[in-house]
ZAMARGU-4260 file (C-alpha; in steps of 0.2 Angstrom, whole numbers, plus 5000, padded with zeros to 4 digits):
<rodrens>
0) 4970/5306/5063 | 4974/5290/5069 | 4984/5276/5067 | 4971/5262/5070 | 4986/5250/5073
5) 4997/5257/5084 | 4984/5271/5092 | 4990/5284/5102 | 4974/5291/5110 | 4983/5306/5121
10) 4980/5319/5109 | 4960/5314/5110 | 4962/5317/5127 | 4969/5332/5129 | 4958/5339/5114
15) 4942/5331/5125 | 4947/5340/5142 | 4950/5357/5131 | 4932/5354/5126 | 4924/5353/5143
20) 4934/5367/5150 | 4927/5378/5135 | 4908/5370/5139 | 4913/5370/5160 | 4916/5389/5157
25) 4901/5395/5149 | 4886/5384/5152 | 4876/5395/5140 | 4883/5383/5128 | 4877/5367/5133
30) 4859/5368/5127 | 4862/5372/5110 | 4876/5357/5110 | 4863/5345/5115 | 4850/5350/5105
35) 4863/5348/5091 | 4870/5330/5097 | 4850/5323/5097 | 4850/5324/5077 | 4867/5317/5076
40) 4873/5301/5086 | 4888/5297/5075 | 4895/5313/5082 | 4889/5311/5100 | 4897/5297/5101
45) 4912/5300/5092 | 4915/5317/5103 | 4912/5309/5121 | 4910/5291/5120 | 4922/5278/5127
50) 4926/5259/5127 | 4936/5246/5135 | 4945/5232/5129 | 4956/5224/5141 | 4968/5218/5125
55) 4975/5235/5123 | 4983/5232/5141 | 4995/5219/5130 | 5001/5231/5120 | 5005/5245/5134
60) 4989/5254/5129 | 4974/5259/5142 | 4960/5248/5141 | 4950/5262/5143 | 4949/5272/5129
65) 4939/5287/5118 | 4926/5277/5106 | 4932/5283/5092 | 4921/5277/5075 | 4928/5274/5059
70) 4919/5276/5043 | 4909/5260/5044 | 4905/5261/5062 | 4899/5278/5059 | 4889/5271/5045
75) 4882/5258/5056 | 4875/5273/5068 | 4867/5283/5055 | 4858/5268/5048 | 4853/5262/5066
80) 4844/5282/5067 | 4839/5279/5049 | 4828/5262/5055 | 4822/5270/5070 | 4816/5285/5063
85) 4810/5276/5049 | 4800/5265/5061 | 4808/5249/5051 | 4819/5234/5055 | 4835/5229/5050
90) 4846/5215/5049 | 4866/5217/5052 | 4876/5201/5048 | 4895/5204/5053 | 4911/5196/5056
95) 4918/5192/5072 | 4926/5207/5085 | 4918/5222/5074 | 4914/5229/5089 | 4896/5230/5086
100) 4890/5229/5106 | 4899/5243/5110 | 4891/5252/5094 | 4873/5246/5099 | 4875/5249/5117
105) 4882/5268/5113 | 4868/5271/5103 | 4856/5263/5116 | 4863/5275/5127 | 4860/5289/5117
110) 4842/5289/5115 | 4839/5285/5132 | 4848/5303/5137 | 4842/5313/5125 | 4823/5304/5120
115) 4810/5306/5134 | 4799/5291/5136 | 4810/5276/5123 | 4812/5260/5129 | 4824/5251/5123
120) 4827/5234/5122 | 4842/5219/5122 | 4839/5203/5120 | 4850/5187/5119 | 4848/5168/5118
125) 4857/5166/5137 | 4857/5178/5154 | 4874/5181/5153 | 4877/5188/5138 | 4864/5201/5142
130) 4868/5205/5161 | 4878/5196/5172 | 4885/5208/5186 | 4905/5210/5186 | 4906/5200/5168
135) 4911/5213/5155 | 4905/5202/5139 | 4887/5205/5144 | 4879/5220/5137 | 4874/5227/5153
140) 4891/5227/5160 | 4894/5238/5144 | 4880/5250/5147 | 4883/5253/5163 | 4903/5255/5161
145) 4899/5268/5145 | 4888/5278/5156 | 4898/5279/5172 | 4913/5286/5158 | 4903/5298/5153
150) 4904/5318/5156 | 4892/5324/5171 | 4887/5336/5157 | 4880/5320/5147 | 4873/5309/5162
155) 4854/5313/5168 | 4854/5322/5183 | 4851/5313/5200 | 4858/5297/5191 | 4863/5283/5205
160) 4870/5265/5197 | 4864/5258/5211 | 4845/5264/5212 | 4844/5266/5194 | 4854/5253/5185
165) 4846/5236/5193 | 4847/5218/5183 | 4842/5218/5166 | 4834/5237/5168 | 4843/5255/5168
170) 4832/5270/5171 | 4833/5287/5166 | 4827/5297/5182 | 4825/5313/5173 | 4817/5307/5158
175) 4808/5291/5162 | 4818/5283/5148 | 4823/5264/5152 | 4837/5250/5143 | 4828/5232/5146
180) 4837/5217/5144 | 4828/5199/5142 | 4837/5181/5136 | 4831/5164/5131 | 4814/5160/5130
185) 4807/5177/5138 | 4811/5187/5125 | 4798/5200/5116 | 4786/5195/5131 | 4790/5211/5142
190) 4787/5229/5137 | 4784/5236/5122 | 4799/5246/5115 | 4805/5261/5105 | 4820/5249/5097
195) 4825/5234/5100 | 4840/5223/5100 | 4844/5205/5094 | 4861/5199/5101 | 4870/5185/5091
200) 4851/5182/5083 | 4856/5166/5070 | 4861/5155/5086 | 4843/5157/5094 | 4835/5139/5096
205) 4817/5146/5094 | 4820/5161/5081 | 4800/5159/5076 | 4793/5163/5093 | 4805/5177/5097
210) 4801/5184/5080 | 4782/5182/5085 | 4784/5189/5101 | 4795/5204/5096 | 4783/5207/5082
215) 4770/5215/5094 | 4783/5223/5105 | 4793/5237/5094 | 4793/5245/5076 | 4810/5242/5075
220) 4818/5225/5075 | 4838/5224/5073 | 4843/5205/5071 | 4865/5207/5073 | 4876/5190/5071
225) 4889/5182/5064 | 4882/5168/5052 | 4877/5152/5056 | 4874/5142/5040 | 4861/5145/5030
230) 4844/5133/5039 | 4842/5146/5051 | 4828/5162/5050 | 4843/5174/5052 | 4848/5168/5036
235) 4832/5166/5030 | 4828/5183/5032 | 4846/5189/5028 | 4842/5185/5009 | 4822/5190/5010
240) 4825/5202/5001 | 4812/5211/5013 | 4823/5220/5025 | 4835/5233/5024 | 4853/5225/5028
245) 4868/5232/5034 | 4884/5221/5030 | 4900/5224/5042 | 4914/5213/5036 | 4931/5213/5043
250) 4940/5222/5027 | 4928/5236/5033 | 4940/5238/5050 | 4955/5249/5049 | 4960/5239/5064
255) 4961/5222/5056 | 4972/5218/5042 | 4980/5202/5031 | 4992/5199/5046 | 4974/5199/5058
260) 4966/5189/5045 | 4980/5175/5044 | 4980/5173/5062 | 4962/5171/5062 | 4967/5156/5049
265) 4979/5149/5061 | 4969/5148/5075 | 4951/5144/5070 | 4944/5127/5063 | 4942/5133/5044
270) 4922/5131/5045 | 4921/5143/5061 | 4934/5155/5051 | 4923/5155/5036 | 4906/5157/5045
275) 4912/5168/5059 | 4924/5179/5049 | 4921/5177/5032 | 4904/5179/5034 | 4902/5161/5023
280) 4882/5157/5025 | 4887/5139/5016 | 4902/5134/5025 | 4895/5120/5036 | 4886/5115/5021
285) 4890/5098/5013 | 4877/5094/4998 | 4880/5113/4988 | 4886/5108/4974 | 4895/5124/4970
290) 4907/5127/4985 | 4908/5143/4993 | 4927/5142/4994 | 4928/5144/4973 | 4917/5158/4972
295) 4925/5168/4986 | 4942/5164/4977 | 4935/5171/4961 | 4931/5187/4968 | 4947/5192/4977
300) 4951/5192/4956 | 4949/5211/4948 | 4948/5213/4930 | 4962/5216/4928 | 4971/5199/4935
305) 4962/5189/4920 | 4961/5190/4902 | 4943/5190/4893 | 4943/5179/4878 | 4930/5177/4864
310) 4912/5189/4866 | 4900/5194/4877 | 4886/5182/4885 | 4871/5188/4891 | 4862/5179/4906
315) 4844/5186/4910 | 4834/5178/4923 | 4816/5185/4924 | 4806/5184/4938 | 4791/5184/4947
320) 4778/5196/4956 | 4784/5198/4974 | 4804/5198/4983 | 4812/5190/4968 | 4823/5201/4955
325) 4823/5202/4936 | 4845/5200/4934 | 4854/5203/4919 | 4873/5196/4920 | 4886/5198/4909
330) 4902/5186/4904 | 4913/5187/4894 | 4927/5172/4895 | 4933/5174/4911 | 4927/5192/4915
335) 4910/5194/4923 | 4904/5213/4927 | 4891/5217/4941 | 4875/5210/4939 | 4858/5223/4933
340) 4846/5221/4947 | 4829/5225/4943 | 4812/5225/4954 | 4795/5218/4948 | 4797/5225/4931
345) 4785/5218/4914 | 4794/5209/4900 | 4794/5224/4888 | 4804/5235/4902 | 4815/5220/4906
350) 4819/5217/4887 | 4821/5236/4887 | 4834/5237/4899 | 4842/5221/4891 | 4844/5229/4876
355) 4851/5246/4883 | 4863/5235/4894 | 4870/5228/4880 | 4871/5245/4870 | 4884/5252/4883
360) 4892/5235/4883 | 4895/5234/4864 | 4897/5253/4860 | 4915/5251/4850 | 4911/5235/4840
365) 4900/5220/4839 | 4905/5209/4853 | 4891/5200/4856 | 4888/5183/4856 | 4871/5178/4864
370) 4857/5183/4876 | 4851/5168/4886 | 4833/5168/4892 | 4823/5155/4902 | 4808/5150/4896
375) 4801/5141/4911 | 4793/5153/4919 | 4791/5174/4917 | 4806/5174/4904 | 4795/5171/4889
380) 4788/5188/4888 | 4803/5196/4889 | 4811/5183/4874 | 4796/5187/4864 | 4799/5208/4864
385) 4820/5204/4863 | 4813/5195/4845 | 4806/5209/4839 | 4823/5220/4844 | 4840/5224/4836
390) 4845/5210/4843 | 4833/5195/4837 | 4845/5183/4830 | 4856/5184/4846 | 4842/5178/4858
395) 4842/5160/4865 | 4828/5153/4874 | 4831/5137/4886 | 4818/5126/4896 | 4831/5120/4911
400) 4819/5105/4914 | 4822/5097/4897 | 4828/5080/4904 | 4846/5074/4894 | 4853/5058/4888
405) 4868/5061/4890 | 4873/5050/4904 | 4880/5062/4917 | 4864/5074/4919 | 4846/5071/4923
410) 4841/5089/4914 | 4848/5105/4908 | 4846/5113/4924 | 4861/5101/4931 | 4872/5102/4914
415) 4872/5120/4916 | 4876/5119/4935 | 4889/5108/4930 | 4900/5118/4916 | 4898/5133/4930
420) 4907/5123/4943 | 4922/5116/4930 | 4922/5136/4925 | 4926/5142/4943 | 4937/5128/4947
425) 4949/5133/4934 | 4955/5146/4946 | 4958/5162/4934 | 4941/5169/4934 | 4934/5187/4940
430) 4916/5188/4948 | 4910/5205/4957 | 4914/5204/4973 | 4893/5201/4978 | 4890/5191/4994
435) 4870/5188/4989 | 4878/5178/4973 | 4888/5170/4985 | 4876/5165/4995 | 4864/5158/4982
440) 4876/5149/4970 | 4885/5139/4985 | 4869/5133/4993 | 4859/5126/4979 | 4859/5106/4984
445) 4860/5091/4972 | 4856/5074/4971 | 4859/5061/4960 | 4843/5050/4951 | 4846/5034/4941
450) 4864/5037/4943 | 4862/5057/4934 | 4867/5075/4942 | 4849/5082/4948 | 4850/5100/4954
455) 4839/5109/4967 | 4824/5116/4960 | 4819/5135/4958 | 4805/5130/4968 | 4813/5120/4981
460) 4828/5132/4984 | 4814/5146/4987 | 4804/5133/4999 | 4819/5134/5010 | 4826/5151/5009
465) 4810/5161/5005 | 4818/5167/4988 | 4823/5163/4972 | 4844/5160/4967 | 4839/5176/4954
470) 4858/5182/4956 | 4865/5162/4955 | 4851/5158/4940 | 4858/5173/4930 | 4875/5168/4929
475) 4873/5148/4926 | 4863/5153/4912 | 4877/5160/4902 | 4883/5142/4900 | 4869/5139/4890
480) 4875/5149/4876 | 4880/5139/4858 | 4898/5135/4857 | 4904/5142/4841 | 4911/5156/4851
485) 4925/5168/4842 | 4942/5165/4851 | 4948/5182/4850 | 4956/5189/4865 | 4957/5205/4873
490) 4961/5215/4889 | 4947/5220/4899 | 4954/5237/4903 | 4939/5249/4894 | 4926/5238/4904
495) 4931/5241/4921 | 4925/5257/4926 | 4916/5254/4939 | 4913/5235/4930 | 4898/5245/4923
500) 4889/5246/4940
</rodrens>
């Protein structure tokens, strides 16, 4: 056990040098132990991996010290094995100081000791962030510090730094497994690889060619960065929909905690804090008409800080063939649970799950006010079968591009967008804690014609971002509901178990 604030690594010590006496005593053992560490890597690492961070030296701690994972770091290595194995690519978006170099370069390390043949590859936007000789912030410097820390037991036989660990390449001498490194406009035009790693991937100025290079050079792509706005590929393929993705936010670090956080507040310029540690896609973004700083407020609310007044409003957004997501979201006053997420379903299995949504929704009484469908697009078959259900004289179809004459929006689309915004502003609202919705609700752009609110278009966000807002769509369609809602209020307690995820 450790105290990832005030650790005391000396016990992890002396338990590692009991452990190589044991294996130094009987060498019979060290087959079967490396046999076993080739399946695992979380353990490998965890059991003889080390680190350095020359910050612990402030605090009268070594800054060398046992790389010891926590639960998210050891989910980060198993799905790194999962990918590669898998033959797929992945997409890490993190905040700032997670640590994940270290965690890349130990797992680089591992499947160059114990997989003949791999190649792995690093990749940067600059030279020194990659290998610059005597600068520990390049990953290099890393690889080569993590193997020269490593047990003799654990590092290939006949291994010489200085033959075998040159600029930008480390060879294996008993395997003929290499680490490559490449930077700038060089990357993905070297050798092909078994994995390969994209350092700080949203800040490349030429993320298209990379891509196209890497594309013919490994099975297994992994873009890692903090965010940086969302005109960029990285974000672009962040919200695809197309790759798996692996979230690493700083309330995920035992290490870090509200005191970390609020020093991070002090020091950083508030769009850097919120792009960088917040992982906040939108925060440099100035024409979103919904801010990302009200929905992020909304969801640091649980249930139980908010009453829910009046019934439940149903939102379904219904989607195409391809990435996009059938969503089914549920409000009720200021309570909003998880979202339904369905994939490329028909409108009969969509009004299906609609209707056995709202079943476990309403099972004590009739609390239901209305379902709210779009009609614009794929949503009219799923209306037409929700007519012919229990629930007939609670559906509501809209057209969103119904122009208004109401002086202050051009059409329904920008009225709904509107009564969203002045719902969130309010301050006492609970949304699940979703950083997709997030992401799609803050960075849907307006404009204003003839002097009228004019919202992006389904087809124009998805232009950009390569997706529709499903998850955004969803919700802002609960504010097309009628009006004559009941008024009577109730705790949300029997809802929250699991806020019907």
């Amino acid at each position: 056990m450790i105290d990832w604030l005030n650790p005391d690594y000396t016990p992890v010590f002396k338990q590692r040098l009991k452990s190589l006496q044991v294996l130094r005593s009987d060498p019979g053992l060290i087959a079967p132990l490396k046999e076993y560490y080739k399946q695992n890597p979380a353990d490998f690492i965890n059991d003889w991996g080390m680190t350095f961070d020359p910050r612990m030296v402030e605090i009268g701690k070594p800054a060398t010290m046992p790389f010891l994972l926590f639960p998210k770091q050891r989910e980060y290595i198993e799905w790194l094995h999962n990918r590669w194995k898998s033959r797929e690519s992945g997409l890490c978006d993190k905040s700032r100081d997670m640590g994940l170099s270290w965690l890349s370069v130990a797992f680089a390390h591992w499947m160059w000791f114990f997989y003949p043949g791999t190649v792995i590859g690093f990749g940067s936007r600059k030279e020194e962030y990659v290998d610059k000789l005597g600068e520990p912030k390049s990953l290099f410097w890393k690889l080569r510090k993590y193997i020269e820390l490593m047990p003799y037991e654990f590092t290939p036989h006949g291994f010489d730094e200085r033959k075998h660990a040159s600029y930008m390449r480390i060879v294996n001498p008993e395997s003929d497994s290499f680490i490559v490194g490449e930077a700038g406009s060089n990357i993905g035009r070297g050798a092909r690889t078994s994995i390969y790693f994209k350092d700080e991937s949203a800040f490349y100025e030429q993320a298209k060619s990379v891509d196209a290079a890497l594309s013919q050079t490994s099975n297994c792509k992994i873009d890692i960065s903090t965010s940086n706005g969302s005109g960029n590929e990285f974000f672009k393929k962040r919200h695809s929909g197309k790759i798996s993705v692996f979230t690493f936010h700083w309330t995920s670090d035992p290490r870090k905690n509200q005191a970390w956080y609020d020093k991070q507040k002090d020091e950083l310029d508030a769009v850097i804090l919120a792009q960088e540690v917040d992982i906040d896609y939108n925060a440099s973004t100035n024409d979103s008409y919904i801010s990302g700083r009200i929905v992020e407020a909304a969801q640091q609310n649980g249930p139980a800080d908010i009453d829910s007044v009046g019934k439940w409003i149903i939102g379904v957004d219904a989607a195409h063939e391809g990435n996009d997501k059938s969503i089914i979201h549920a409000r009720k006053g200021r309570l909003n649970l998880e979202q339904r997420v369905l994939s490329q379903v028909r409108g009969d299995v969509l009004a299906g799950a609609v209707v056995d949504f709202i079943d476990i929704l309403i099972k004590t009484d009739d609390d239901l006010h209305q379902i709210v469908i779009e009609l614009d697009g794929p949503g009219a078959s799923c209306y037409d079968h929700l007519k012919n259900s229990k629930y007939a004289d609670k559906i509501k179809g809209v057209h969103t591009g119904v122009r208004l004459k109401d002086d202050r929006n051009y059409n329904v689309r920008a009225k709904l967008h509107r009564n969203a915004r002045d719902y969130l502003e309010d301050g006492s609202v609970c949304l699940f804690p979703d950083t997709e919705f997030k992401s799609q609700i803050s960075s849907i752009k307006y404009s204003y014609r003839d002097g009228l609110l004019l919202m992006q278009s389904k087809k124009e966000y998805k232009s950009s971002f390569s997706k529709s807002p499903d998850k955004s769509d969803a919700f802002i369609l609960t504010f097309g509901a009628d009006d004559n809602i009941s008024k009577k209020s109730s705790r949300s307690g029997r809802l929250l178990n699991g806020w019907m995820g």
